[in-house]
N, C-alpha and C positions, 0 to 999 in steps of 0.2 A: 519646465522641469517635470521630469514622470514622479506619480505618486508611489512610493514604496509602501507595502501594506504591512504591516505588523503582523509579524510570522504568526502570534498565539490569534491573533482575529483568524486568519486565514484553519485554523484548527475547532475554531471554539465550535462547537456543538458536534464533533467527530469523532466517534468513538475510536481510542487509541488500544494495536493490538501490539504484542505483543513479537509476536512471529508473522510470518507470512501464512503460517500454516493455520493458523487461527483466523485470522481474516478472512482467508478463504476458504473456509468453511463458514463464518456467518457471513459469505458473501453468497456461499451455493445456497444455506437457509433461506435467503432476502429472493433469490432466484424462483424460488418455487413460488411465490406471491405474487410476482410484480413481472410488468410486462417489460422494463426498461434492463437491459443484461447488469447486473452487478461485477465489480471481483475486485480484487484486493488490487491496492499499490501503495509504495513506500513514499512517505511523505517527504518532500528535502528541508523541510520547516521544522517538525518537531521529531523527524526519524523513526517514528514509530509506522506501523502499517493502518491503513484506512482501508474503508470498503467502498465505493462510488464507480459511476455510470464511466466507462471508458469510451474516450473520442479517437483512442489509436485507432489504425486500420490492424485487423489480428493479426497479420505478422509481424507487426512492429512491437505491439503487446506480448506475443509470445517469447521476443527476442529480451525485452525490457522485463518478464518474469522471470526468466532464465537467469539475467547478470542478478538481480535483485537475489534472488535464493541463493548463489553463488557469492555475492556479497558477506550475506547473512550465515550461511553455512559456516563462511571463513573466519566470519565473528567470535563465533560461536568456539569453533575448533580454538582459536586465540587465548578467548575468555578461559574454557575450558586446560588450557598449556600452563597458563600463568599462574 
């Protein structure tokens, strides 16, 4: 039987943002420091945005930022209606 991880372990010590727009700015901050590329992605655990080292290859990241802002935008616009 595979181990399922407890969604809040898989979070604990990661700073949770807020926006995507936020992440990605303390992702470009963490960038000028460190030699490993940073940048933000959305969690599907606790839904918030995090900031960590990405294994996509960049078009597929570029495509997966895209739906993510689009996502979030439409959030937003929602929250914003009701």
């Amino acid at each position: 039987m595979k181990h399922v991880p407890d969604p809040a372990a898989l979070c604990s010590g990661k700073e949770p943002f807020a926006s995507f727009t936020l992440a990605s700015e303390a992702a470009r901050r963490a960038n000028r420091n460190k030699d490993a590329r940073r940048e933000a992605y959305h969690c599907v655990h606790c839904h918030a945005w995090h900031v960590g080292t990405s294994r996509a290859p960049r078009c597929d990241r570029n495509k997966l930022r895209l739906q993510h802002r689009r996502r979030h935008d439409g959030e937003l616009l929602a929250a914003a209606g009701s």
